[in-house]
N, C-alpha and C positions, 0 to 999 in steps of 0.2 A: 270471817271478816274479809271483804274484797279490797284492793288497795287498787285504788283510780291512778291513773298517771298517761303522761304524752306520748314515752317513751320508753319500752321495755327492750334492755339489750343483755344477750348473755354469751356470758365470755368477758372477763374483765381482764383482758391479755392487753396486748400493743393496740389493736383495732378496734379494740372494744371501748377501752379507757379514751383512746383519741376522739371515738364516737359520741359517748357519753359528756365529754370536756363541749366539745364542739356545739352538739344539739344543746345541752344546758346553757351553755353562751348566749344563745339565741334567746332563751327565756321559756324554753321546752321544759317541762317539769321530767325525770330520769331515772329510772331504776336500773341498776347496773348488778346481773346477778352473775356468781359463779358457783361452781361445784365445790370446789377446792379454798380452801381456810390462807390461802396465800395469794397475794395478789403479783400477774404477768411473773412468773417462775421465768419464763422465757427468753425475758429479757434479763434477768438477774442473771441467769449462767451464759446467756451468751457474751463472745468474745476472751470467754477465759475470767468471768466477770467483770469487765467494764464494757459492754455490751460494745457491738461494730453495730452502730445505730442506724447509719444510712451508707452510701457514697456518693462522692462527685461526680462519677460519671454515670450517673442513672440517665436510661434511656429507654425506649420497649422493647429494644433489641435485648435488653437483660432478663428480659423474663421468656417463658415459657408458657402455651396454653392454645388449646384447638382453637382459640378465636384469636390469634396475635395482635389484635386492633385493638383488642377489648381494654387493656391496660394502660394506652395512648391519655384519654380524658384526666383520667384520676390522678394521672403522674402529672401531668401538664398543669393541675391547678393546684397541688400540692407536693412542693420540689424539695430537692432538700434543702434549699437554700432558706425554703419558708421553717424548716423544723430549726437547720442551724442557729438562724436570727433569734427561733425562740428563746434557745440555751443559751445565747452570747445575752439576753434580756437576764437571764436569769441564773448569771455567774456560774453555769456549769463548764468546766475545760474540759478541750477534748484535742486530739492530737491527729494526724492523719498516716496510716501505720506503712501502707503500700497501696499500691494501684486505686485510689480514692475513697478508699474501706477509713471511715474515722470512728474513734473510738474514744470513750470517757476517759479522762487522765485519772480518773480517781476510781469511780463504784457505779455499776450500772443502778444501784440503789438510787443514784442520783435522780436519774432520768423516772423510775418508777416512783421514786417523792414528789417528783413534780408532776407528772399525770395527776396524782394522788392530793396532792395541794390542790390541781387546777379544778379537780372535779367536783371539793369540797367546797370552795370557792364560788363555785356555777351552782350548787345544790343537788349536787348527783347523792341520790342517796344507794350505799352499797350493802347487797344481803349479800354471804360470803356462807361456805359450808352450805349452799342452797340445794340440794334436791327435787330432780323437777318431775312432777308424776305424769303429767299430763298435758298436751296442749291444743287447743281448740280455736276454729276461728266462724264468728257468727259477725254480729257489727262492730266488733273489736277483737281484737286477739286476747283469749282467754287463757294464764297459765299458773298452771296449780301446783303445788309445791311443799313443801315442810312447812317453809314458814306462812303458809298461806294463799291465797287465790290470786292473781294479779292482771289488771285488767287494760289495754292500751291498746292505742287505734295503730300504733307504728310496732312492730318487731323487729328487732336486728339482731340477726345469727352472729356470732364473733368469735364461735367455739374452740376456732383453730382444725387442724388435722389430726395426724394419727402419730404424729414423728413423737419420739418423746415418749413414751406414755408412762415413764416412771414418774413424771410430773403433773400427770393428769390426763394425757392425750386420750382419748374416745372418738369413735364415731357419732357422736352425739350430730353434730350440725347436719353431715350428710342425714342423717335417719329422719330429721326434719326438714330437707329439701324435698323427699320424696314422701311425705306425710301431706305434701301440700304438693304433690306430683311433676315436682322437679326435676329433670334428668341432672345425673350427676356421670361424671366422666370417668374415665380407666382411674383406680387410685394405684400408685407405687408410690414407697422409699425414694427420696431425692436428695441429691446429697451427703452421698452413703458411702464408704469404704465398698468396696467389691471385693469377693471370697475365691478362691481357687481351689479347685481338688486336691486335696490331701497327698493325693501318690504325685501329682504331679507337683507340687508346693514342696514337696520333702527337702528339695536342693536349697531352696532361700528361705528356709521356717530359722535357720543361725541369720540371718541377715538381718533378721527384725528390729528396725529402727533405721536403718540406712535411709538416705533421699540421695535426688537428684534432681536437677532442672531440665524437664523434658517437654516434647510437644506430644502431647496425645490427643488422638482423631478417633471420631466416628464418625462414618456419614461424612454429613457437609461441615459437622461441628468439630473444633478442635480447639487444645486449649493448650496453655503456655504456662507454667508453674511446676512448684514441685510434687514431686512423688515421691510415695513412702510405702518401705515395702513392712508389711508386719506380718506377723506369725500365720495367717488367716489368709492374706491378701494382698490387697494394696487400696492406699488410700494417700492421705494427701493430696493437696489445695487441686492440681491437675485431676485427678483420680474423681473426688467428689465432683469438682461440674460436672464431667464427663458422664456421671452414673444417672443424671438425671435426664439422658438423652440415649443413654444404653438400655439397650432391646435385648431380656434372657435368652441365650444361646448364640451370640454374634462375637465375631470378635473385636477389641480393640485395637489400633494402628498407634505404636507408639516409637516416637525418632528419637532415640537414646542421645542425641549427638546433634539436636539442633541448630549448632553456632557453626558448625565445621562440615564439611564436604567430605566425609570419609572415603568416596572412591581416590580423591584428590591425594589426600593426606598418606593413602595406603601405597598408591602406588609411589610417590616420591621415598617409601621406605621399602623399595623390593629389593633393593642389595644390603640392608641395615641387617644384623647381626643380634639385633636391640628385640629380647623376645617378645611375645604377642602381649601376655600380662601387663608386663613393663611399659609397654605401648600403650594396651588401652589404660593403665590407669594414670597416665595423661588426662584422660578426657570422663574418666567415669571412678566412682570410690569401688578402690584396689579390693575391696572384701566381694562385691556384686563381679567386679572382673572375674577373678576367680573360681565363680560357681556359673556365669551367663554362657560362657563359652562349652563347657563339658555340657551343660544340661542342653544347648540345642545341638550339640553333637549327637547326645545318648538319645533322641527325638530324631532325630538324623533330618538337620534341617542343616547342619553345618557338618562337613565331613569328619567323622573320627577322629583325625590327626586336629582336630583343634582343641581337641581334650590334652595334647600333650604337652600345649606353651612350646613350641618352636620357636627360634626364630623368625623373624620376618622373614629372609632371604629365602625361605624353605618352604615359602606356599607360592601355589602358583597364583597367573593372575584370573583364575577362575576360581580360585579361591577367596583372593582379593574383594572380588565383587559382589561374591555371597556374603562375606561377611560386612562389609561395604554396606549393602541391600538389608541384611539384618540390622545392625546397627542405626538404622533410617526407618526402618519398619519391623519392630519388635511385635511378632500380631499373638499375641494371647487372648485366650478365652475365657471371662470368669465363669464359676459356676452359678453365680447366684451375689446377692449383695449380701451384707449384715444385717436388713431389715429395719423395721419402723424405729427400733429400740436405742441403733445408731446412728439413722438418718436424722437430718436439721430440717428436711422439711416433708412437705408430703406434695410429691404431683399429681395434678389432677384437682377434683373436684366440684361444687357447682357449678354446671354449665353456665359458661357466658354469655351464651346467647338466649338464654333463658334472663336476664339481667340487665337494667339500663346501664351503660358504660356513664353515665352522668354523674346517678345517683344511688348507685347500687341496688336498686329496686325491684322487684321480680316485674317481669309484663305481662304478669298476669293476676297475681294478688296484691293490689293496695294495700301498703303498708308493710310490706316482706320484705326484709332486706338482709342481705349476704355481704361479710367483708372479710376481710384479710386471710389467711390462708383457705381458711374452709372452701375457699372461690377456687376455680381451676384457672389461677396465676401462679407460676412459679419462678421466683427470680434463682438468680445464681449466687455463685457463694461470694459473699465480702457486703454487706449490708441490703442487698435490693431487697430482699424480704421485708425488712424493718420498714422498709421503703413505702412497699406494695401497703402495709399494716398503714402507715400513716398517712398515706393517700386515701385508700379506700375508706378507710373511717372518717377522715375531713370530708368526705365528698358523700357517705349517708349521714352524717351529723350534721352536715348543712340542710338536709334534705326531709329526713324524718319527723 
């Protein structure tokens, strides 16, 4: 049996669901397929379960992608002010946690009842646990399946990426970009704890769990939040932006001490008596004091004697500076990240310039369309992915 329909989309995540709501709206008839027996897992564990749905200050500057323009359109006609209005229509609460990151007061279950109302509502009908064997395209796009053949003049990818894959993630979308000869861009982990070499990690592997509020940089990009050192690494709110803009084998620029002027603050303690320890855990937690000092001594990037907790009065001011200089620019190497398994998203992906920025549409196959992560946009962390999800599926459900 072949099943006719307007609209075939697969991937029943954030972009897919908002895709399907949208084109159904319209009076497009909808098939909404996934692999997985659960609908947008996604969004269910994010935020700690009450999902970080979007932010207030979404703008393109929040995202990432070889085409930085490409995400301008879709943001601009679908803000978050348009998702907010929807939930305040439909008595969901939500609270706003820090820096415009808002989040459900109660269950991200919420948010996915309501996709889930809207689509049945519209008449999206959902195959779920769907297996796709095959896909073809002649004067329709042709795709075949478990539960049967399925036949529609519009496709929309909405697979997602690779982050995740205990909840499903596959390279399913890209393998069908390029089945239809699509370049697809560099894929990495985004959003990911970064790993440090064992021999050299030995000193902070007791530290694990400790933060701080730091600035770390790379490049031209730098961020402002905390850091967290664990057994493995380091991770935490600063750590994850950063990794989605960290290039393997480079090092990171990180200023332990960004409220304060520490050449300032050192030199007015060159007669103080008040040891080093005692000093810095002032400004940084006494347990990282303790082990940051020795370990770039025994690296010999800070002289010996800073293994021994002197005195202040007892270094000179050439010492002063270095440690000064260090404390401003902490530059560590990772080796590597933690991978797809604990990354939140995936950078990279469908080229955009392969893509109408309008309507998410390929410029070369009628009827092919790409949304939400599977696309090579990547926001940053505190909602803009949700964001990018319910942008770009308002903008091929209007379209498809």
């Amino acid at each position: 049996m072949v099943n006719k329909t307007d609209v075939l989309i697969i991937g029943a995540g954030a972009a897919g669901m908002m895709c399907a709501m949208q084109a159904a709206q319209r009076g497009r008839s909808v098939f909404l397929m996934d692999h997985s027996g659960k609908l947008a897992e996604k969004i269910r564990i994010s935020g700690g379960g009450r999902c970080n749905f979007t932010n207030l200050n979404t703008s393109p500057d929040n995202f990432i992608s070889a085409n930085p323009h490409f995400c301008r359109s879709a943001l601009a006609r679908y803000t978050p002010r348009h998702f907010i209005t929807w939930l305040d229509e439909n008595g969901i609460a939500y609270h706003e946690k820090k820096l415009g990151q808002l989040f459900c007061d109660s269950s991200s279950m919420e948010i996915i009842n309501l996709l889930k109302r809207e689509c049945d509502a519209a008449g999206v009908k959902f195959i779920m646990s769907c297996n796709i064997e095959k896909i073809s395209h002649g004067q329709s796009f042709e795709v075949y399946t478990d539960h049967g053949a399925f036949h529609a003049p519009s496709l929309v990818i909405a697979t997602g990426g690779l982050s995740i894959p205990k909840i499903g993630a596959t390279p399913f979308g890209y393998k069908i970009a390029q089945q239809f000869g699509m370049p697809v861009t560099k894929l990495k982990p985004g959003l990911v704890p970064l790993s440090l070499h064992p021999d050299e990690w030995v000193d902070y592997q007791a530290l694990s769990g400790v933060s701080m509020d730091v600035l770390v940089r790379y490049e031209k990009q730098r961020f402002r939040e905390n850091l967290l050192i664990t057994h493995r690494g380091l991770s935490g709110p600063a750590i994850l932006q950063i990794s989605s803009y960290w290039d393997h084998g480079q090092p990171l620029h990180i200023n332990l001490i960004p409220d304060q002027d520490m050449h300032i603050r050192l030199k007015e303690q060159r007669n103080s008596h008040m040891l080093l320890n005692n000093f810095l855990a002032q400004y940084l937690p006494r347990r990282f004091v303790e082990v940051w000092p020795k370990q770039l001594s025994e690296k010999k990037i800070l002289g010996v004697h800073f293994s021994e907790n002197k005195p202040l009065c007892q270094y000179s001011e050439k010492d002063r500076m270095l440690l000064a200089a260090n404390l401003h620019d902490w530059q560590i190497t990772p080796t590597g990240t933690l991978g797809y398994s604990k990354a939140e998203v995936t950078c990279g992906g469908v080229d955009t310039y392969a893509l109408s920025s309008k309507t998410m549409q390929s410029n070369d196959i009628l009827g092919l369309f790409f949304i939400g992560e599977v696309v090579d946009v990547t926001g940053h962390l505190g909602g803009y992915n949700f964001q990018w999800a319910w942008a770009s599926g308002y903008a091929a459900g209007q379209s498809c």
